[in-house]
C-alpha positions as CSV (number, residue, x, y, z in Angstrom):
1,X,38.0,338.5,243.0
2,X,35.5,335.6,243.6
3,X,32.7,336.6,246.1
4,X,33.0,334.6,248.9
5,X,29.9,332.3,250.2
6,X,29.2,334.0,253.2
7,X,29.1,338.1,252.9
8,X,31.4,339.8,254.8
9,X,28.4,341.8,257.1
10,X,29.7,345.6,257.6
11,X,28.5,347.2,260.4
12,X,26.2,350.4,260.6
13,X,24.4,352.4,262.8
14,X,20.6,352.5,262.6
15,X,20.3,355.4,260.8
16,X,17.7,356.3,258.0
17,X,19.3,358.2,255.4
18,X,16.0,358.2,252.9
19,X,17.8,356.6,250.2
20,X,16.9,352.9,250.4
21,X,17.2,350.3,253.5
22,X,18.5,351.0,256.3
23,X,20.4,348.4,256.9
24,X,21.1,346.0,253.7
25,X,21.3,341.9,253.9
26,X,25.3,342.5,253.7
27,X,24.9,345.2,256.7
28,X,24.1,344.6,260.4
29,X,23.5,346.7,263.5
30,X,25.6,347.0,266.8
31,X,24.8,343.5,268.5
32,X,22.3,344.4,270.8
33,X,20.2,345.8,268.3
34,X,21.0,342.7,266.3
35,X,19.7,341.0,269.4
36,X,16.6,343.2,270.0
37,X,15.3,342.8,266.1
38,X,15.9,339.0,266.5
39,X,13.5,338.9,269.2
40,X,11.2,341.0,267.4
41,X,11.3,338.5,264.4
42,X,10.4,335.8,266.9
43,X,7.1,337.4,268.3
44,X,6.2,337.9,264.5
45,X,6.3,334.7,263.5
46,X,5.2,332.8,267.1
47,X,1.8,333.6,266.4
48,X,1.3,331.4,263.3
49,X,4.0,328.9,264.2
50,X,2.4,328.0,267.3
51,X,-1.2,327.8,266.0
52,X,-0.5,326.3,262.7
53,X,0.7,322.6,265.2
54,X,-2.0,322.7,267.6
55,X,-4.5,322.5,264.7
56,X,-2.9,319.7,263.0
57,X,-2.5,318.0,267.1
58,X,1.7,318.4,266.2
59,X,3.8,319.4,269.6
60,X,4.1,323.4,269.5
61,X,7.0,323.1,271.1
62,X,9.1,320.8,268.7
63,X,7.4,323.2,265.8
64,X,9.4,325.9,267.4
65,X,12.3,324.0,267.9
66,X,12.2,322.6,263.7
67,X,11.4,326.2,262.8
68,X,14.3,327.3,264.4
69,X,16.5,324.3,262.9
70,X,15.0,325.1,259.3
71,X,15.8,328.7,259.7
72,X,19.6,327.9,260.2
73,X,19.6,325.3,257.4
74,X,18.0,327.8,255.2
75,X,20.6,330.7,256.2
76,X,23.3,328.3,255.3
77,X,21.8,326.9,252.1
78,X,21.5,330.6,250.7
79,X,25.1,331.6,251.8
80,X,23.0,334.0,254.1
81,X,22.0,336.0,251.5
82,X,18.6,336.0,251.5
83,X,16.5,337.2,254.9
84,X,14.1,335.0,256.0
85,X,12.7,332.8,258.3
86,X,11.2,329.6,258.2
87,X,8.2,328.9,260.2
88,X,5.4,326.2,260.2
89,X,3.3,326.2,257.0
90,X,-0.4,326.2,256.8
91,X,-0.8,324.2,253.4
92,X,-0.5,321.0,255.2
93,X,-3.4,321.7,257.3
94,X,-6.2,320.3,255.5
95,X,-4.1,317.4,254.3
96,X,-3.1,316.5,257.4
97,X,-5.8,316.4,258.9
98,X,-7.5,314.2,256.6
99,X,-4.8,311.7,256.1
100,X,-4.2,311.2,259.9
101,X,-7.5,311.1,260.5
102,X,-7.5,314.1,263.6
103,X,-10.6,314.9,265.8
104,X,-9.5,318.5,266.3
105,X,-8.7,318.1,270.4
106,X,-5.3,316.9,271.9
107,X,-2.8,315.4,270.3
108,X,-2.8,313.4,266.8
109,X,-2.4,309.5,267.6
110,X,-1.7,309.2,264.0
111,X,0.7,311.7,263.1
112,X,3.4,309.1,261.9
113,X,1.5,309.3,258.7
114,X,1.4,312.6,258.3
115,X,5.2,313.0,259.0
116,X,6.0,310.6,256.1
117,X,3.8,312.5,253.7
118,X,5.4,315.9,254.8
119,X,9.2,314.0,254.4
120,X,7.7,313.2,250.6
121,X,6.8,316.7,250.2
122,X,10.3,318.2,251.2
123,X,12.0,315.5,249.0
124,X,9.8,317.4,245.8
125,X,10.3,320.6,246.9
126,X,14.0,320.0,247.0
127,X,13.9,318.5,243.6
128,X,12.0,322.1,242.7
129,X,14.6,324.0,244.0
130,X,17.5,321.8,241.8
131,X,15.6,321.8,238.8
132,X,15.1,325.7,238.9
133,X,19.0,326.3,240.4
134,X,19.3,324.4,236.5
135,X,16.6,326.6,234.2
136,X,15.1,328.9,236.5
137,X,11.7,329.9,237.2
138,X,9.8,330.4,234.4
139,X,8.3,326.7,234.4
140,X,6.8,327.4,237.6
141,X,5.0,330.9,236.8
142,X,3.7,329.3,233.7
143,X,2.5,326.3,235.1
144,X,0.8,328.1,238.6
145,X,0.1,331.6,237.0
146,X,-1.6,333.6,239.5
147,X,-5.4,332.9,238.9
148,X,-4.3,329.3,240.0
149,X,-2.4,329.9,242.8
150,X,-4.9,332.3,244.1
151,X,-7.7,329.3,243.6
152,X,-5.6,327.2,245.4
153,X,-4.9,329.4,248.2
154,X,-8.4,330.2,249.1
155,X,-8.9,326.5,248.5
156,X,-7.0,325.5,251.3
157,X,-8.9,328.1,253.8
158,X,-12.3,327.4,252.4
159,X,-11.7,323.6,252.3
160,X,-10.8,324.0,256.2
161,X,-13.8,325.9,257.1
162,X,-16.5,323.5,258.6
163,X,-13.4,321.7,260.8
164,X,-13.0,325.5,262.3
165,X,-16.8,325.6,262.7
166,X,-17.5,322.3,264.3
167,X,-14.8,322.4,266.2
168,X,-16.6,325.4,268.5
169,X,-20.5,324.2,268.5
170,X,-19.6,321.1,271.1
171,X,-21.8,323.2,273.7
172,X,-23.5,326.9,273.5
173,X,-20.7,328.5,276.2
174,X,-17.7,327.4,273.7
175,X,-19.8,328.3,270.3
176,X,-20.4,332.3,272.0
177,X,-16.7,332.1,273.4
178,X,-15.2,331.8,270.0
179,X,-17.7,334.3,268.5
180,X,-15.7,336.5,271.7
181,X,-12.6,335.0,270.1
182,X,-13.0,336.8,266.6
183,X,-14.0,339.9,268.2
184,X,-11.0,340.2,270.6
185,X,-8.6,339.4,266.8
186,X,-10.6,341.7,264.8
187,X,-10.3,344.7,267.3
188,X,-6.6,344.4,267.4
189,X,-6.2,344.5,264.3
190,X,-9.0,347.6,263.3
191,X,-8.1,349.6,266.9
192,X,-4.3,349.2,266.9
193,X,-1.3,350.2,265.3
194,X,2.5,349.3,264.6
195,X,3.6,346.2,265.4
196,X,0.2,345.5,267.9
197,X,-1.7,345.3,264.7
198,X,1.0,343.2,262.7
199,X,0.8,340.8,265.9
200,X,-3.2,340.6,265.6
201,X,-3.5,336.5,265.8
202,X,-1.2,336.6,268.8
203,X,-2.6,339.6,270.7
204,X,-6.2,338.4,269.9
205,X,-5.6,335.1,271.3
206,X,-4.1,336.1,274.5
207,X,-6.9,338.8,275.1
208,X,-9.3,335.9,274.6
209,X,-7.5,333.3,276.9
210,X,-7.3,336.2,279.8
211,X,-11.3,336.5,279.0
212,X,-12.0,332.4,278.9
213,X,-10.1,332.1,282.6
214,X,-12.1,335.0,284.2
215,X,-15.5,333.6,282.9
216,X,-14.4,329.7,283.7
217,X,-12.0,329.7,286.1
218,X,-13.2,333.0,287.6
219,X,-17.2,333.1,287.6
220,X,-17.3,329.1,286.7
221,X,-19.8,329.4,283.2
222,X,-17.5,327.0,281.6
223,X,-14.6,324.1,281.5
224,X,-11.8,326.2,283.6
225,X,-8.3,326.0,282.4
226,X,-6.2,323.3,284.0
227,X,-2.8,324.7,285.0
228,X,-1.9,321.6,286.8
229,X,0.7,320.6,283.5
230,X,2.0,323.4,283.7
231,X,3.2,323.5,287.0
232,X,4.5,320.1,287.1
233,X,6.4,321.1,283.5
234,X,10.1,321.6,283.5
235,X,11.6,324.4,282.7
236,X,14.1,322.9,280.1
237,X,13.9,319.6,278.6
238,X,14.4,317.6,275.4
239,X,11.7,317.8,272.6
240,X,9.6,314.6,272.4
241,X,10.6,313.3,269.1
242,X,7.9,311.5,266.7
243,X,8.9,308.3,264.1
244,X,7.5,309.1,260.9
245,X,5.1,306.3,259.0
246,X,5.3,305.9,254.8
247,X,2.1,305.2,253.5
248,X,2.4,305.4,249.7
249,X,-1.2,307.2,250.1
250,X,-0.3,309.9,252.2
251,X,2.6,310.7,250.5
252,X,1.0,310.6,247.0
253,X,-1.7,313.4,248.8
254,X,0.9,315.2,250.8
255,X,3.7,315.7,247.9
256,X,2.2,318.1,245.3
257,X,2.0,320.5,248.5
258,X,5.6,321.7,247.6
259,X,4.2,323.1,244.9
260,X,1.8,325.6,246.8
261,X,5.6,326.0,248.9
262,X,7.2,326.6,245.4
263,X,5.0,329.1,244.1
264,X,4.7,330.6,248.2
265,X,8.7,331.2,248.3
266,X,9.0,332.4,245.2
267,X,6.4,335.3,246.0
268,X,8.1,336.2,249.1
269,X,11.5,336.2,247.5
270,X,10.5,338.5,244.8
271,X,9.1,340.9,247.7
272,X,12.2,340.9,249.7
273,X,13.9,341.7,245.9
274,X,11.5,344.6,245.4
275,X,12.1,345.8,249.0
276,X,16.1,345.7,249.4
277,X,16.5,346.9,245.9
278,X,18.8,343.8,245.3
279,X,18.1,341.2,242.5
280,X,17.4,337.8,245.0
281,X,16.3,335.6,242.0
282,X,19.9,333.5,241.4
283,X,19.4,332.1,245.2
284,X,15.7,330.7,244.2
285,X,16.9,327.5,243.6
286,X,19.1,327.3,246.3
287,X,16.4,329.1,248.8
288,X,14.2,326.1,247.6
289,X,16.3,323.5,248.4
290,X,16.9,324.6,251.8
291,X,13.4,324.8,252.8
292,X,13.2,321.4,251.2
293,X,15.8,319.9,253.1
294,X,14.0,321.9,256.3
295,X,10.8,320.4,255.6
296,X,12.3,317.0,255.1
297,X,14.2,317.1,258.8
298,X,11.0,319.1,260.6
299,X,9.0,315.5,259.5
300,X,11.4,313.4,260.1
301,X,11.6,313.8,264.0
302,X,7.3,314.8,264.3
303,X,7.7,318.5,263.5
304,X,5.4,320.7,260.8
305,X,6.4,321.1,257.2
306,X,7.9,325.1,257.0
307,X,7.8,328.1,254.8
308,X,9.1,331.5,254.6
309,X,7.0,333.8,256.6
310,X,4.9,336.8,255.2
311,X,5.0,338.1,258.6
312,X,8.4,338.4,259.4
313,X,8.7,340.3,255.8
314,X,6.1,342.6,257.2
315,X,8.7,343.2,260.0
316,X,11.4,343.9,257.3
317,X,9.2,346.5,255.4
318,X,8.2,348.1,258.3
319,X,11.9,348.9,260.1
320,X,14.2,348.8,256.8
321,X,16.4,345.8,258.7
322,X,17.5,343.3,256.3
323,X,20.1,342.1,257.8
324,X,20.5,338.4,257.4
325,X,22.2,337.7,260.7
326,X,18.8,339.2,262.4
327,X,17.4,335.8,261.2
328,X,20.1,333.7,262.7
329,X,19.5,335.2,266.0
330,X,15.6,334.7,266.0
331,X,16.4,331.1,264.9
332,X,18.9,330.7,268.3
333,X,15.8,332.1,270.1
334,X,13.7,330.0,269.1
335,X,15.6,326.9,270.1
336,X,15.8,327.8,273.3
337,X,11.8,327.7,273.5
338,X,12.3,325.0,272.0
339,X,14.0,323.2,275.2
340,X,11.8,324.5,277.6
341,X,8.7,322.2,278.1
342,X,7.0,324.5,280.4
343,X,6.4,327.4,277.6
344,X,5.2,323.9,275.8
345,X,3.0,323.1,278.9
346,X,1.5,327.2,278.8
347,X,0.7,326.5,274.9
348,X,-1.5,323.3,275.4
349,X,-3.6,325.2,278.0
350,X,-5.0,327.4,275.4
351,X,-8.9,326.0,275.1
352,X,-10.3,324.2,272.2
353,X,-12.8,327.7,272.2
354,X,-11.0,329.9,271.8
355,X,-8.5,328.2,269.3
356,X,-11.8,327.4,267.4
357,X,-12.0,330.9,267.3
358,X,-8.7,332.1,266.2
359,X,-9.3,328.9,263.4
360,X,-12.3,330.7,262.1
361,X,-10.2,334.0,261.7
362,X,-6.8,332.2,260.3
363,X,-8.5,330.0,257.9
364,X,-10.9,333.0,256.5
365,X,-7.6,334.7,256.2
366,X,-6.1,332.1,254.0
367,X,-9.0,332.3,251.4
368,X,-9.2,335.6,251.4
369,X,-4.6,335.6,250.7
370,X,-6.5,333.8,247.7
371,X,-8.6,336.7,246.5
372,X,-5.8,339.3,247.5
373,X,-3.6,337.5,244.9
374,X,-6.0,337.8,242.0
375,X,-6.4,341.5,242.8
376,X,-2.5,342.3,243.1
377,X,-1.9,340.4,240.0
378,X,-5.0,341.8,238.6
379,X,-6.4,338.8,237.1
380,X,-8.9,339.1,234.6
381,X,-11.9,337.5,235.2
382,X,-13.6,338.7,232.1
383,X,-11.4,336.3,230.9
384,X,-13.6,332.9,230.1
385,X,-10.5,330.7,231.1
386,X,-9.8,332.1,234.0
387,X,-13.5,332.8,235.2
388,X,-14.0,328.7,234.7
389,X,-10.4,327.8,236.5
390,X,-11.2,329.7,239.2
391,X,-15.0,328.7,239.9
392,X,-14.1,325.1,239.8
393,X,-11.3,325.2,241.7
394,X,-12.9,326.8,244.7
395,X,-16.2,324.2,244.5
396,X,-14.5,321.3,243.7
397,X,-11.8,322.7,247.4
398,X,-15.0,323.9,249.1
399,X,-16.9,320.7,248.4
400,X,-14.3,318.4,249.4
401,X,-14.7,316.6,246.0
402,X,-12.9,313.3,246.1
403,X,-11.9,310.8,243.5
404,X,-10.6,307.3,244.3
405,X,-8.7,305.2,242.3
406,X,-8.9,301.8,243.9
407,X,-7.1,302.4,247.6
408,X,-6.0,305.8,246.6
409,X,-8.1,308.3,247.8
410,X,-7.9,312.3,246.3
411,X,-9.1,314.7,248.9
412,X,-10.7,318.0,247.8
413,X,-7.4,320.1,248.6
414,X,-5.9,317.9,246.2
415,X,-8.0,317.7,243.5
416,X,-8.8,321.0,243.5
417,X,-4.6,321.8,243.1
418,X,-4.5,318.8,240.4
419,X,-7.5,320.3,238.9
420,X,-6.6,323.9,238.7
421,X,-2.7,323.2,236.9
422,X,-4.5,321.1,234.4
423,X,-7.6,322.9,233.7
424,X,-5.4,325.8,233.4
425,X,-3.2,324.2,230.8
426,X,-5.5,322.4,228.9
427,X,-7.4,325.5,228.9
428,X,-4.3,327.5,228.0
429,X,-4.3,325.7,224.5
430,X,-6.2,328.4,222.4
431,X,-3.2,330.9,222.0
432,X,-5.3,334.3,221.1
433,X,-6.2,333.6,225.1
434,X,-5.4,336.5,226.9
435,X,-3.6,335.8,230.3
């Protein structure tokens, strides 16, 4: 009997029997519990989805909306058998804000650029996805084995650094407010527990916006937050929609991202594989395309380029719920955010401190994700190859190192990715060379 493309979901109670998941991708719980780990998956992934805009100046609120639109497209494109959610990704970051040229405050006035580059992105990580539905995966591992991708991983966090930085030290109040910023995220997650700690970004930021209005608005030491958008917001409205520009440039600097993507997804897949105790790898290809296609749509109407969320897997491992129609609720969820430009208007209140706070935390997190790999993977750095990959990788990324070739300009993120696949390879040619 041919399997069909959908599964047929069979229902089940909640019930931990000890003998693998609780409830498998093909399983699903009584709808409000369906409903209730939906919403849960949203609060995971708000967090980063949310913060990941406002440093790149992109509407919050329409990178809700997109992550909820990817999620479906992705849900569909895997024949809902893989659980995951799509939310925005931070490996455009750096690139985006170089290419658009962004100040760090308000919105970008050049996003249009970016957009296009994130469209040409999507479009290569789609053509990933085809080529590996065709031969597989083993290209990829070989040519992004872990001691590069954990180089260009901490790349992007460490490249990203002195934007955090200077984007706290305009005056002494907003350089001691972030340093309150970091201590507020880093007690949440040592002092917590459960889902608190998993939420440490979120929870951290909100205890440092209540402490920002009682010194500004309350005691008047700083800028106090203006709530006058807020009130004057509608409760449910459109997303403003952005035009994309293409500027052969920032295309050409944006597009090799989907490689980061590629080697990203295929990570989390192979988690959710080891967690479900289900073989996920013939839906790589297919799971690639549809975050392609995702990515590709987010830019085209001025949202952020999206990924499948490491957070939202921590959910999974914690309550045993695969279910794959949890992710379709969480994705409905968030497009109702998505039409409400008062949770939008709440957002952009959130002062440049303490963002510049939470920036310091997120982007040290990123280059440490870099390190984390090279342990997990146990990378051997007694290893000349990899010692040299790996040391000028993170210079050449933490330096900003740029080549031009006459109008075309290579950024550090970028030449440090470029840099680390072919270093690698050319590297790679003496065959007695362990891994």
């Amino acid at each position: 009997m041919k399997e069909s493309y959908f599964p047929q979901w069979r229902l089940r109670q909640s019930t931990n029997d000890g003998q693998g998941p609780v409830i498998a991708t093909d399983e699903r719980l009584p709808w409000p519990q369906t409903i209730a780990m939906g919403l849960q998956h949203v609060v995971a992934m708000f967090g980063a989805t949310v913060l990941a805009p406002l440093l790149m100046g992109f509407d919050p609120n329409l990178a809700i909306f997109m992550s909820g639109i990817g999620t479906l497209l992705f849900f569909v494109f895997v024949g809902g058998r893989v659980p995951s959610y799509l939310g925005s990704s931070f490996a455009f970051i750096g690139l985006v804000i170089m290419v658009s040229g962004y100040g760090g405050q308000g919105p970008n006035a050049n996003m249009g650029v970016a957009l296009g580059g994130i469209i040409a992105c999507g479009a290569v990580y789609t053509l990933i996805g085809l080529l590996v539905s065709a031969v597989g995966t083993n290209w990829i591992e070989k040519l992004m084995p872990p001691v590069v991708t954990g180089a260009v991983v901490a790349v992007i966090g460490l490249n990203l650094a002195p934007i955090a930085v200077k984007g706290v030290m305009g005056n002494n109040f907003d350089a001691w407010m972030a340093l309150l910023t970091i201590l507020c995220v880093g007690g949440v997650a040592v002092f917590t527990r459960g889902m608190a700690q998993r939420l440490l970004i979120l929870i951290g930021l909100m205890l440092a916006y209540v402490f920002y209005a009682v010194l500004t608005n309350g005691m008047g030491l700083g800028k106090p937050i203006d709530f006058t958008s807020v009130a004057n917001a509608a409760w449910f409205g459109v997303p403003h929609f952005v035009s994309p520009v293409f500027r052969a440039d920032a295309m050409a600097l944006l597009a090799p991202v989907a490689v980061i993507l590629a080697a990203e997804n295929l990570g989390h897949i192979k988690a959710v594989s080891a967690m479900t105790g289900q073989n996920l790898d013939r839906y790589m290809g297919r799971a690639f395309v549809g975050d392609g296609v995702a990515t590709m749509l987010s830019g085209s109407v001025g949202g952020t380029g999206v990924t499948t969320y490491a957070e939202n897997i921590g959910v999974m491992a914690v309550t045993k719920i695969y279910s794959t129609l949890v992710f379709v609720v969480a994705a409905v969820v968030a497009l109702v955010l998505g039409f409400s430009p008062k949770f939008g208007a709440v957002i952009q209140t959130i002062p440049g401190a303490v963002l510049g706070g939470v920036s310091i935390v997120v982007f040290g997190l990123i280059a440490v994700a870099g390190a984390r790999i090279w342990v997990e993977n146990k990378v051997d750095f007694a290893n000349n190859r990899n010692l040299i990959v790996a040391a000028v990788t993170l210079v050449l990324g933490a330096g900003d190192f740029t080549l031009k070739l006459g109008q075309f300009a290579l950024g550090g993120i970028g030449t440090a990715t470029f840099g680390a696949i072919l270093l690698h390879a050319l590297l790679s040619m003496r065959k007695d060379a362990s891994a």
